[in-house]
DSSP file (Angstrom, degrees, kcal/mol; ACC not computed):
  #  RESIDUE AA STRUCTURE BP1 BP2  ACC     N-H-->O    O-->H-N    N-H-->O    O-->H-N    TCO  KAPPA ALPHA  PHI   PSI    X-CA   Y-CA   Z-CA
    1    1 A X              0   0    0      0, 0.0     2,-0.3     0, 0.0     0, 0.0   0.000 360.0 360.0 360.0 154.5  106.9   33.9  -97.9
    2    2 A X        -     0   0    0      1,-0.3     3,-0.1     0, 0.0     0, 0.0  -0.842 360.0 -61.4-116.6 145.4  107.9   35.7 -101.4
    3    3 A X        -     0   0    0     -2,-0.3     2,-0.6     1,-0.2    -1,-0.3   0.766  43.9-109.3 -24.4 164.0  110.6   36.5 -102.7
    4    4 A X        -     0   0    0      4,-0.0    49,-0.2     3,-0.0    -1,-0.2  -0.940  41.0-116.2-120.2 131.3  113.5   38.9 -101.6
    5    5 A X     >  -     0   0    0     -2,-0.6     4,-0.9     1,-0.2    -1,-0.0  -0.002   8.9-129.4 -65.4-175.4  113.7   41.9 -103.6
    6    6 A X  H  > S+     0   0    0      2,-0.1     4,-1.7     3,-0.1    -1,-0.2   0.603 111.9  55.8 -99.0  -3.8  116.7   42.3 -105.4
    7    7 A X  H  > S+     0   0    0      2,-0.2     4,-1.6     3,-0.1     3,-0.4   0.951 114.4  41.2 -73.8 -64.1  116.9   46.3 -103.7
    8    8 A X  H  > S+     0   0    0      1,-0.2     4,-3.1     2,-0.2     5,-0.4   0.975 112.4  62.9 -51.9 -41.1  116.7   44.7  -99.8
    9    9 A X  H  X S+     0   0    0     -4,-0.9     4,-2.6     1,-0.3    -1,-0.2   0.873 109.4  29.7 -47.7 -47.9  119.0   42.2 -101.2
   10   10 A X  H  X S+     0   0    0     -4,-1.7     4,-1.2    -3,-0.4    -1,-0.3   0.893 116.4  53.6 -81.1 -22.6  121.9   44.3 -102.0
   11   11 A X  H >X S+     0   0    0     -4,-1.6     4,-3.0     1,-0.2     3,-0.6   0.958 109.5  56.1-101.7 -43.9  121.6   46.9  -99.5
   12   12 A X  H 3X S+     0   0    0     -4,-3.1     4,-1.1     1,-0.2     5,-0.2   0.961 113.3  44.6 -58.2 -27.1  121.5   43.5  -96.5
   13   13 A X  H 3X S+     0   0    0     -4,-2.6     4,-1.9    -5,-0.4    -1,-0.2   0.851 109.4  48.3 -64.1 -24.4  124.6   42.4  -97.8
   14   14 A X  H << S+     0   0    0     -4,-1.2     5,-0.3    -3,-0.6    -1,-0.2   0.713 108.5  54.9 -62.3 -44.9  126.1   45.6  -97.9
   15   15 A X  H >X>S+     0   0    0     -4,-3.0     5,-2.3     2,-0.1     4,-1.8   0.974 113.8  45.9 -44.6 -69.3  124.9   46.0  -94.4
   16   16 A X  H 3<5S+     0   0    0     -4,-1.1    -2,-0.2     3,-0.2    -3,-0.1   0.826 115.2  45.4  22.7 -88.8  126.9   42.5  -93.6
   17   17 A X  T 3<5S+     0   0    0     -4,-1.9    -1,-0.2     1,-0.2    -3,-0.2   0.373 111.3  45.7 -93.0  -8.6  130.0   43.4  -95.5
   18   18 A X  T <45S-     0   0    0     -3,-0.8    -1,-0.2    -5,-0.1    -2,-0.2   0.657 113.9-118.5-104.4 -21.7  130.8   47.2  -94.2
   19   19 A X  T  <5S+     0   0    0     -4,-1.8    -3,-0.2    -5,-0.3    -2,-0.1   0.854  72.0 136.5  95.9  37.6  130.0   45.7  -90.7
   20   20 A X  S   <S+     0   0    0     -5,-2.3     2,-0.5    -6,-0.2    -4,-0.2   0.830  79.0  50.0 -84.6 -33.3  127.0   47.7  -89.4
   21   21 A X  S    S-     0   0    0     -6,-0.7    -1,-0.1     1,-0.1    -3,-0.1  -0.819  72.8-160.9 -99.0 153.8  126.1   44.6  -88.5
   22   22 A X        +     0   0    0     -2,-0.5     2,-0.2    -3,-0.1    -1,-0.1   0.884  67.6   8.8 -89.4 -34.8  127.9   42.1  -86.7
   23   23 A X  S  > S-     0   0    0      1,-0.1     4,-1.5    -4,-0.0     5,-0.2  -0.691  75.2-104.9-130.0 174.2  126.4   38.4  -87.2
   24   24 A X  H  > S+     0   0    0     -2,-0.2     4,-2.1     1,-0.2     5,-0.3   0.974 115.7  72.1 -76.5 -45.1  123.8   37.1  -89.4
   25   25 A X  H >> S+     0   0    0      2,-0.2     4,-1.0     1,-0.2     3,-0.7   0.936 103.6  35.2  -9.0 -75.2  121.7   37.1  -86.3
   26   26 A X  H >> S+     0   0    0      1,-0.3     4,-2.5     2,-0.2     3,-2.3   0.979 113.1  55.0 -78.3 -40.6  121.3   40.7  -86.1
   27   27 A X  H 3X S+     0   0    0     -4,-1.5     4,-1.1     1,-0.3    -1,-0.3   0.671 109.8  56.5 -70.7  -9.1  121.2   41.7  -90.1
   28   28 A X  H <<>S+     0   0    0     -4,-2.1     5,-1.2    -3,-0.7    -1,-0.3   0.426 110.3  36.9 -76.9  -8.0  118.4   39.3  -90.1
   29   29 A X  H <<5S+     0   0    0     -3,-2.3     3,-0.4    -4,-1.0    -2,-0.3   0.788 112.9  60.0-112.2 -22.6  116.5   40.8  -87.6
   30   30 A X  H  <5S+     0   0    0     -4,-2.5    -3,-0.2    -5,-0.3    -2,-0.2   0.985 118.2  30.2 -56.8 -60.1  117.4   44.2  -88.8
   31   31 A X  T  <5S-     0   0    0     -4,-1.1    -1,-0.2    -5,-0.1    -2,-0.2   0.052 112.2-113.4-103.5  23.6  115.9   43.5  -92.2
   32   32 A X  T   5S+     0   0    0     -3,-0.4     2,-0.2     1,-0.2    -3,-0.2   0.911  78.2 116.7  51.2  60.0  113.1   41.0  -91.0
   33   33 A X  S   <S-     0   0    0     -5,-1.2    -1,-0.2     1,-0.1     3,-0.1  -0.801  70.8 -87.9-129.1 173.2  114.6   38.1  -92.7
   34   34 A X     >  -     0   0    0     -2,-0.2     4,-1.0     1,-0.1    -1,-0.1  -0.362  24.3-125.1 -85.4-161.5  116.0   34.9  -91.4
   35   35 A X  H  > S+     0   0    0      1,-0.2     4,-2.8     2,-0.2    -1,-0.1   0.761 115.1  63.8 -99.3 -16.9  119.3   34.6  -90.5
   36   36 A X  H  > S+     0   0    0      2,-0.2     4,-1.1     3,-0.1    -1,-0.2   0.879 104.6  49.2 -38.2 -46.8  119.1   31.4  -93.3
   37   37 A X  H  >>S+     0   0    0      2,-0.2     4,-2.3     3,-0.2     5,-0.6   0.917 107.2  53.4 -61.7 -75.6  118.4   34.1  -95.9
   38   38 A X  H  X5S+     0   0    0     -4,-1.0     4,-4.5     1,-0.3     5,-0.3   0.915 112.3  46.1 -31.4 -65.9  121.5   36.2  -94.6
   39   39 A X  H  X5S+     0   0    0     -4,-2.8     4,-0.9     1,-0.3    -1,-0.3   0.881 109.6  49.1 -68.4 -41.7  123.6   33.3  -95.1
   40   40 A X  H >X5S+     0   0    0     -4,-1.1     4,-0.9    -3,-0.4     3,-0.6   0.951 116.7  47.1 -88.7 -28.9  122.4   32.1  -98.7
   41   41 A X  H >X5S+     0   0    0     -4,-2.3     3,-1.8     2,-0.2     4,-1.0   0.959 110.8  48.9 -31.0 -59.9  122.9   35.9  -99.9
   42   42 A X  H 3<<S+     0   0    0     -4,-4.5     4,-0.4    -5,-0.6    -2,-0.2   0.648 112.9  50.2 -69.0  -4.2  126.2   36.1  -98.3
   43   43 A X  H <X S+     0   0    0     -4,-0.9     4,-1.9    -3,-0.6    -1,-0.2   0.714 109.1  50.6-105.2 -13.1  127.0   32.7 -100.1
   44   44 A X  H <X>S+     0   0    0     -3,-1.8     6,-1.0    -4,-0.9     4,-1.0   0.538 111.5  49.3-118.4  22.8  125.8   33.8 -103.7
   45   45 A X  H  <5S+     0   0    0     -4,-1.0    -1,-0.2     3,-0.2    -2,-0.2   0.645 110.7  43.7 -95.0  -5.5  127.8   36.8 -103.5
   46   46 A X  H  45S+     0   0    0     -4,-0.4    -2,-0.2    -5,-0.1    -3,-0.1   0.877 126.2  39.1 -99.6 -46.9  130.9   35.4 -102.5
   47   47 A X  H  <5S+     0   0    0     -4,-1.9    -3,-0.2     1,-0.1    -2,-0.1   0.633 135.3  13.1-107.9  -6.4  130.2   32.7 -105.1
   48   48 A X  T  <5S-     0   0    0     -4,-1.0    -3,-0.2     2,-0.1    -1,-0.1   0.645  95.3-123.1-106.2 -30.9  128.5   34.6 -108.4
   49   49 A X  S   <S+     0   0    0     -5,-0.7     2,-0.3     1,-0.2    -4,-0.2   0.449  84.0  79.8  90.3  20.2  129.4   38.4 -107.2
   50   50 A X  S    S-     0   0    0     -6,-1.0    -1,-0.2     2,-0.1    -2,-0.1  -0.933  73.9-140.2-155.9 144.7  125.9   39.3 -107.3
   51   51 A X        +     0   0    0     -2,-0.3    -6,-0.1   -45,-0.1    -7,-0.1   0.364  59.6 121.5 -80.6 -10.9  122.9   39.0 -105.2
   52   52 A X        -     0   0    0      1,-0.1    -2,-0.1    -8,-0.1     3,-0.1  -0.166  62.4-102.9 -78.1 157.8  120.3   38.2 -107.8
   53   53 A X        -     0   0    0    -49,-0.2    -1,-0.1     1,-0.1     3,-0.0  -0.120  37.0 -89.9 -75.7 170.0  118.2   35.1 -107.8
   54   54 A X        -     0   0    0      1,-0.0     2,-0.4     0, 0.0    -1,-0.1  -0.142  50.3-102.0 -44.6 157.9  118.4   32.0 -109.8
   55   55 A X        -     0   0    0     -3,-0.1     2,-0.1     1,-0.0    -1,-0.0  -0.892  46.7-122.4 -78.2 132.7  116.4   32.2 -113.0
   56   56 A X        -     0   0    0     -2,-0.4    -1,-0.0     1,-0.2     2,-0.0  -0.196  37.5 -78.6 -78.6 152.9  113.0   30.0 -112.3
   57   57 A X        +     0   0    0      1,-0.1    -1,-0.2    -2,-0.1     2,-0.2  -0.198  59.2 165.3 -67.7 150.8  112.0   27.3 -114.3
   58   58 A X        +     0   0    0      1,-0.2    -1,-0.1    -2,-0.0     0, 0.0  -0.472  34.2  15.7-129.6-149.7  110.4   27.6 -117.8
   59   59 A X        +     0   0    0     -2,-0.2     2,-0.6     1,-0.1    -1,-0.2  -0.019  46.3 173.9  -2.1  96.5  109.3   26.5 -120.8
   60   60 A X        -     0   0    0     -3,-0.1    -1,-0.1     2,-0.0     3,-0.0  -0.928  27.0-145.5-131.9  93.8  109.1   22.3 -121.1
   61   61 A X        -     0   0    0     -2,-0.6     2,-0.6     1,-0.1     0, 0.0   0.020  24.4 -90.5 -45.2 175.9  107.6   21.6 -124.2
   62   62 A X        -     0   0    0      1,-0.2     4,-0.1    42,-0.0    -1,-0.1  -0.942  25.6-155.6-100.6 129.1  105.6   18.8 -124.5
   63   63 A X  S    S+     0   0    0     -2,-0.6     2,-0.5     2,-0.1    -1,-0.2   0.762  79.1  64.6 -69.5 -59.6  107.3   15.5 -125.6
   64   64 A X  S    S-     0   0    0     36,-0.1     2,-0.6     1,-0.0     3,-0.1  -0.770  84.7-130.4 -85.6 130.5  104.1   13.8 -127.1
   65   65 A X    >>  -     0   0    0     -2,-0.5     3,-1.3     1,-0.2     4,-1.3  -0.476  15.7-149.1 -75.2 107.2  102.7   15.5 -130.1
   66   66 A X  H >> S+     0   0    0     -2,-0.6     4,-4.1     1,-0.3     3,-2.2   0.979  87.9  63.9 -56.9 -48.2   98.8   15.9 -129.4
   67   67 A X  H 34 S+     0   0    0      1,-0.3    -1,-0.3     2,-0.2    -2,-0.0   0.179 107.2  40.1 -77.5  24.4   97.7   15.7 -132.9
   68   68 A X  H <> S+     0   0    0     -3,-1.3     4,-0.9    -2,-0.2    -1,-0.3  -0.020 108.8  58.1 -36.2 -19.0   98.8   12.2 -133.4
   69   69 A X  H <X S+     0   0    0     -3,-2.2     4,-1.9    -4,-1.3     5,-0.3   0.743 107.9  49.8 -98.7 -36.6   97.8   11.0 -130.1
   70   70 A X  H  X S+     0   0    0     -4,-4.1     4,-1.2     2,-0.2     5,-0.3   0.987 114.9  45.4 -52.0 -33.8   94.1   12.2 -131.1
   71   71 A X  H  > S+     0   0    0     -5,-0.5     4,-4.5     1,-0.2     5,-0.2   0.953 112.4  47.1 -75.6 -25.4   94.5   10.4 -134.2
   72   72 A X  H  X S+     0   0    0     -4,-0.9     4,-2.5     1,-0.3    -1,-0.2   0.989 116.9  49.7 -65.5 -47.1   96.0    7.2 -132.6
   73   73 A X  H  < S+     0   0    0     -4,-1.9    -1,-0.3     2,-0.3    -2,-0.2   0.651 106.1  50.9 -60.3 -22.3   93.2    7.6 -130.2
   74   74 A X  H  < S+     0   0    0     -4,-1.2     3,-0.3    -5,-0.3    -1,-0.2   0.795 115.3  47.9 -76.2 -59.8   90.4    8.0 -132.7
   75   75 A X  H  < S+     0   0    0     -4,-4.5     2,-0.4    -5,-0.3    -2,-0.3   0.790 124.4  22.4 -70.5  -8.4   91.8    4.9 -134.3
   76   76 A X     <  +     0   0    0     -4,-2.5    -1,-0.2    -5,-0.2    -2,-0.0  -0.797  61.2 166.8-151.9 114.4   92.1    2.7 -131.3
   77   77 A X  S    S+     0   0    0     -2,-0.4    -4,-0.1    -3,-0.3    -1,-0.1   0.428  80.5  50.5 -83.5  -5.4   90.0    3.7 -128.6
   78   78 A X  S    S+     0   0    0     -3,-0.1     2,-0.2     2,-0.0    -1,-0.1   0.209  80.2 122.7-120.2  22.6   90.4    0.5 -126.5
   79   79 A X        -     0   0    0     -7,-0.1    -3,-0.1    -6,-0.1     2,-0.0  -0.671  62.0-129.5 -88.5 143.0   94.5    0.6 -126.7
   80   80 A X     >  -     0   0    0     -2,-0.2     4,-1.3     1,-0.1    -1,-0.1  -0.210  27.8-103.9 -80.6 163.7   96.0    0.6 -123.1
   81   81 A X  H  > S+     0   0    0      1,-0.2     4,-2.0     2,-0.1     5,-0.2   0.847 121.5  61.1 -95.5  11.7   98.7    3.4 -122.6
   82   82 A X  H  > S+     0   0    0      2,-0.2     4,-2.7     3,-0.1     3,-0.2   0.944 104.7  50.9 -45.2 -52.6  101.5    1.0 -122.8
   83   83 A X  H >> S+     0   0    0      1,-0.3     4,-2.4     2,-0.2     3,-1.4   0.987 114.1  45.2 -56.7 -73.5  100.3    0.4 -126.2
   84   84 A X  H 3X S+     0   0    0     -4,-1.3     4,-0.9     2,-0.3    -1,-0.3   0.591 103.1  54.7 -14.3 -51.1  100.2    3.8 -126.8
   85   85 A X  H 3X S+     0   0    0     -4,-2.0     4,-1.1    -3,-0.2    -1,-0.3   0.645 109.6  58.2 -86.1 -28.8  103.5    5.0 -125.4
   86   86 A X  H <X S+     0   0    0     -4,-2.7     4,-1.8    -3,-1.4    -2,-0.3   0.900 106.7  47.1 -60.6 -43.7  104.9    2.0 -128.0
   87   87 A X  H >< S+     0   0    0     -4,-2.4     3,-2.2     1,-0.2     2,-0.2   0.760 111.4  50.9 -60.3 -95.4  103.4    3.6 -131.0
   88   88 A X  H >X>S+     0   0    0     -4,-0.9     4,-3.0     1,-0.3     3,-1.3   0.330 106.9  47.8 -51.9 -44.8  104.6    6.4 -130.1
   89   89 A X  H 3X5S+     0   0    0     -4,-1.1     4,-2.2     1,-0.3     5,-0.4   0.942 118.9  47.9 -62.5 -51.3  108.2    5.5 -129.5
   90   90 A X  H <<5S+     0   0    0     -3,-2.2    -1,-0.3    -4,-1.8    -2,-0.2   0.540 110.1  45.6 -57.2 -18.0  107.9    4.0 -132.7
   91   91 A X  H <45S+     0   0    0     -3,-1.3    -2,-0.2     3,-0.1    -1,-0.2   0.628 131.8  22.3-124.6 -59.6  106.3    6.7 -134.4
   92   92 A X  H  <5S-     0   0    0     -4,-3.0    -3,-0.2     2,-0.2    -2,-0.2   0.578  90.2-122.6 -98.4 -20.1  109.0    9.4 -132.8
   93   93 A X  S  <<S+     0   0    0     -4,-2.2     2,-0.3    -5,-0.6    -4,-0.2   0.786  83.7 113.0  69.0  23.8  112.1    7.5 -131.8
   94   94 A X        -     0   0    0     -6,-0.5     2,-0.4    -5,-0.4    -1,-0.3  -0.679  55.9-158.2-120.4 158.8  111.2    9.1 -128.3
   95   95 A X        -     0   0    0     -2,-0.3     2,-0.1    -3,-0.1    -9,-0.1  -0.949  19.0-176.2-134.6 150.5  110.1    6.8 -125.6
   96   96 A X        -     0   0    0     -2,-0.4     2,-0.2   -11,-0.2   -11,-0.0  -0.511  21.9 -86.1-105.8-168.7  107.8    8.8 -122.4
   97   97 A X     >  -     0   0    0     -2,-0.1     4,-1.4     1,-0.1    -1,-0.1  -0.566  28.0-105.1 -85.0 163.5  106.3    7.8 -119.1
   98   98 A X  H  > S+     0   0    0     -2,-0.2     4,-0.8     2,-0.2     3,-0.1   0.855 122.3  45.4  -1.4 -88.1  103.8    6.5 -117.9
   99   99 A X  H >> S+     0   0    0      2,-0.2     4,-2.2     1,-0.2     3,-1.2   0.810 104.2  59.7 -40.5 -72.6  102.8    9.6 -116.7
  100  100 A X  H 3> S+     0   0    0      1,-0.3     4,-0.7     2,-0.2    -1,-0.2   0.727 102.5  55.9 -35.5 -64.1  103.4   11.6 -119.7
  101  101 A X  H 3X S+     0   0    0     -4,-1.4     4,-2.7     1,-0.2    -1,-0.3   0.654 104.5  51.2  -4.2 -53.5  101.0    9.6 -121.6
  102  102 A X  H <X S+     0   0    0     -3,-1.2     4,-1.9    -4,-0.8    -1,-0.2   0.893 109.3  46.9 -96.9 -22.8   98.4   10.1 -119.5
  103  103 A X  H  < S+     0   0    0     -4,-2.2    -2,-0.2     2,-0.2    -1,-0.2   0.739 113.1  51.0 -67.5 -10.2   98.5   13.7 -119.3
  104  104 A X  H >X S+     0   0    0     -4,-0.7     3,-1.4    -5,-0.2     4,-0.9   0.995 111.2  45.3 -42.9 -76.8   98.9   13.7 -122.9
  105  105 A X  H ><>S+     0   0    0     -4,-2.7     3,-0.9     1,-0.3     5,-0.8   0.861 118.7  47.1 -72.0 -60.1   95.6   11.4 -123.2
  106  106 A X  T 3<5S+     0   0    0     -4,-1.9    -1,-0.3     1,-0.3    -2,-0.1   0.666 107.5  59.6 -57.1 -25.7   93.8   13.9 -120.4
  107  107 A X  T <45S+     0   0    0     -3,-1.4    -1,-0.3    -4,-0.2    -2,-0.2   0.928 105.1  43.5 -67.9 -51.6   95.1   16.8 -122.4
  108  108 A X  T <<5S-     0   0    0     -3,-0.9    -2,-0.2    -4,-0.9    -1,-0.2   0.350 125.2-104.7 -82.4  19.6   93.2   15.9 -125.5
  109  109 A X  T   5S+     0   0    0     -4,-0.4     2,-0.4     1,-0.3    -3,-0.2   0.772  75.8 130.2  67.3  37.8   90.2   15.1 -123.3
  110  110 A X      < -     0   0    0     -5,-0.8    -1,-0.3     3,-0.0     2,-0.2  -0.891  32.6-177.0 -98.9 138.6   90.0   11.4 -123.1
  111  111 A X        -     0   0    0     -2,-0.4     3,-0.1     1,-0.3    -9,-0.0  -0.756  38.9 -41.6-141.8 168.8   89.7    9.9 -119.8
  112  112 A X  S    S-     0   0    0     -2,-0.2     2,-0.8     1,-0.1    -1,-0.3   0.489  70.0 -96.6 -33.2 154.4   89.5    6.5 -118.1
  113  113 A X        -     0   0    0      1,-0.2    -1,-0.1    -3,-0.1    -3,-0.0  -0.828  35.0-165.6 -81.1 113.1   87.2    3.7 -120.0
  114  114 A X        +     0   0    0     -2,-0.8    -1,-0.2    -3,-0.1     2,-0.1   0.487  55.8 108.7 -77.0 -17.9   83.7    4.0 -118.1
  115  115 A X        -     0   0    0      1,-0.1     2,-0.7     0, 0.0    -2,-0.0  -0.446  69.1-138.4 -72.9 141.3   82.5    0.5 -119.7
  116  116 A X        -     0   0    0     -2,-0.1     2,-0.3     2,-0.0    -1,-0.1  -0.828  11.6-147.8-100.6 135.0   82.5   -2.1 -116.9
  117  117 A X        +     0   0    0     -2,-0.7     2,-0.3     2,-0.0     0, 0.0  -0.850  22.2 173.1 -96.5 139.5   83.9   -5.6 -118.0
  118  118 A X        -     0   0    0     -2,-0.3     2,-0.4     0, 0.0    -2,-0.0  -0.917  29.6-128.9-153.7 143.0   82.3   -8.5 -116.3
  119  119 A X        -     0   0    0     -2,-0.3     2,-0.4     1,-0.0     3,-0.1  -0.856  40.6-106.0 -96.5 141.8   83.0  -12.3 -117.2
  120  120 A X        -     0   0    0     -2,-0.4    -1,-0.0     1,-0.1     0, 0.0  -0.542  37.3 -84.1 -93.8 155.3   79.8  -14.0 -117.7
  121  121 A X        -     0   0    0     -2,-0.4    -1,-0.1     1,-0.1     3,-0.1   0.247  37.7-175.5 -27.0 132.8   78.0  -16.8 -115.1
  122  122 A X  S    S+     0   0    0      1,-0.2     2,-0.5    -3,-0.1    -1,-0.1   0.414  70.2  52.1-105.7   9.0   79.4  -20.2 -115.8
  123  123 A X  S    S-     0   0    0      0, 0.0    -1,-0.2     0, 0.0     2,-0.1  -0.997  79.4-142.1-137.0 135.2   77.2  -21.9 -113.5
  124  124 A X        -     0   0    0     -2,-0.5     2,-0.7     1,-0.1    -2,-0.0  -0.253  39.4 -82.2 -79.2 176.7   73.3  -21.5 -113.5
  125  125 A X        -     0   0    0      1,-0.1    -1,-0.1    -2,-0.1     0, 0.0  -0.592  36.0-164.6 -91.8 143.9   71.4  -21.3 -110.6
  126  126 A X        +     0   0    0     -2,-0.7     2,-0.3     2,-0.1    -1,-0.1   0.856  65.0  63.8 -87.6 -44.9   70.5  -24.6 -109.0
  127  127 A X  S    S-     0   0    0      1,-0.1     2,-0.1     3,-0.0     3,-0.1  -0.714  81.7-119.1-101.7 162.5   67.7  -23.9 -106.5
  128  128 A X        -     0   0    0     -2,-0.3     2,-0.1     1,-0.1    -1,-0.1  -0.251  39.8 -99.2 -57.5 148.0   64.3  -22.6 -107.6
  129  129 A X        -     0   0    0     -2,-0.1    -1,-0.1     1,-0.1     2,-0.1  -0.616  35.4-111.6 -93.1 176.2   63.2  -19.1 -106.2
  130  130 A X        -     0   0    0      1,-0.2     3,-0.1    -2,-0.1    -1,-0.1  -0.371  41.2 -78.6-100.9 178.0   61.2  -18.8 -103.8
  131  131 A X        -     0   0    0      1,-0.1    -1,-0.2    -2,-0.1     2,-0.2  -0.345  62.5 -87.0 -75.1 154.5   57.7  -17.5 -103.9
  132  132 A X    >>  -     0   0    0      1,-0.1     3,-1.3    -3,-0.1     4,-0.7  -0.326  16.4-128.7 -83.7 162.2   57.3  -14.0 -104.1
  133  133 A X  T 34 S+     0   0    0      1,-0.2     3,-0.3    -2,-0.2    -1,-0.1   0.661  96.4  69.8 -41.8 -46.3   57.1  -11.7 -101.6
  134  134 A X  T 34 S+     0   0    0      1,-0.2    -1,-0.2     3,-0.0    -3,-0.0   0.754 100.7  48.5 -47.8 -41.2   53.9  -10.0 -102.8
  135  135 A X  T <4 S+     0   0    0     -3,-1.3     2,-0.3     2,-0.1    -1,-0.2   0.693  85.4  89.9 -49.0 -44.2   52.0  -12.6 -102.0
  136  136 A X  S  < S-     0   0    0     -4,-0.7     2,-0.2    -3,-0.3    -3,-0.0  -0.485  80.8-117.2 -70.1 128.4   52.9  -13.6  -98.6
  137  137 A X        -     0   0    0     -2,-0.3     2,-0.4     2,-0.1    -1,-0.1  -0.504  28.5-137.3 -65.5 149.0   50.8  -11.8  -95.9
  138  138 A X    >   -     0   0    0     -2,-0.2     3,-3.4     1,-0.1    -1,-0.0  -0.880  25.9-108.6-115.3 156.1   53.3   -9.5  -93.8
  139  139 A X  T 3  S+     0   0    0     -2,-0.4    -1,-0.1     1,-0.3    -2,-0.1   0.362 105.3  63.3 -55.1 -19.4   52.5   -9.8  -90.1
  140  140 A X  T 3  S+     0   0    0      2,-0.1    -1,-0.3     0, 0.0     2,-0.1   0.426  74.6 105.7 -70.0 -18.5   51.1   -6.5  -89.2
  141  141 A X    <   -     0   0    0     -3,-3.4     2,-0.5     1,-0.1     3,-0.0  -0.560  69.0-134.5 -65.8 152.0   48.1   -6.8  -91.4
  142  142 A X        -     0   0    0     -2,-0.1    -1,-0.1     1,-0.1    -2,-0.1  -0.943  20.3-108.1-106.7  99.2   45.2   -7.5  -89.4
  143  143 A X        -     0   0    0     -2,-0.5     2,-0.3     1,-0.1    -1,-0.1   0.318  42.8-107.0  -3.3 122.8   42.6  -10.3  -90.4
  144  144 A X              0   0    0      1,-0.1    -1,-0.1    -3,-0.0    -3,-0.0  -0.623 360.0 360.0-100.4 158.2   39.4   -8.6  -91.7
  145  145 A X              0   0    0     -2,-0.3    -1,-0.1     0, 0.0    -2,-0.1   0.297 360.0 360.0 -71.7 360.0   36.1   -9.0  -89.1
């Protein structure tokens, strides 16, 4: 559901408050609201003197400066973002998240490390292989006549 316009707004309260309607009940079905609606109008006129909404959130700059986190990122590609969110703190006097950091790092188009890390064998292999497969007749061939 979308907004309530600020025109229906004053004219249901107005309804409300000369007493063409009697309950919230009915000026919510009159004006094809709930009666929830009715009630948080009637509460931010009694408590701002006007019907209008809140102001909506804005404008949150961003806390890490991208063109230092490319350079730190050119210069150490393999730094975790813990490390990362310590230079930075260090860099800025700022400390971030978690979080912040890696929408940062996602902003400037760096993603997750793709290289797989593997520790290598300490133990060889013991038994011999076995002969190969190619060799072995498989059981459907039929002897030739």
């Amino acid at each position: 559901m979308g907004t309530i316009s600020l025109d229906l707004r004053r004219r249901l309260v107005e309804a409300y408050l000369s007493g063409a309607t009697g309950t919230y009940a009915e000026t919510a079905e009159l004006f094809g609201v709930g009666e929830a609606s009715v009630s948080r109008l009637l509460r931010r006129r009694r408590e701002t003197g006007d019907v209008k909404a809140k102001p909506r959130g804005g404008n949150r700059p961003r806390v890490v400066d991208l063109d230092w986190l490319r350079a730190h990122a050119t210069a150490l590609p393999d730094a975790r973002l813990s490390d990362r969110i310590d230079a930075w703190a260090a860099h800025s006097g700022r400390r971030v998240s978690l979080g912040a950091m890696w929408y940062a790092m996602r902003r400037i188009g760096w993603t997750h490390k793709k290289r797989l890390w593997s520790p290598e064998k300490k133990t060889s292999r013991s038994s011999k292989p076995s002969a190969s497969r190619s060799s072995r007749s498989s059981p459907s061939s039929t002897p030739p006549v």
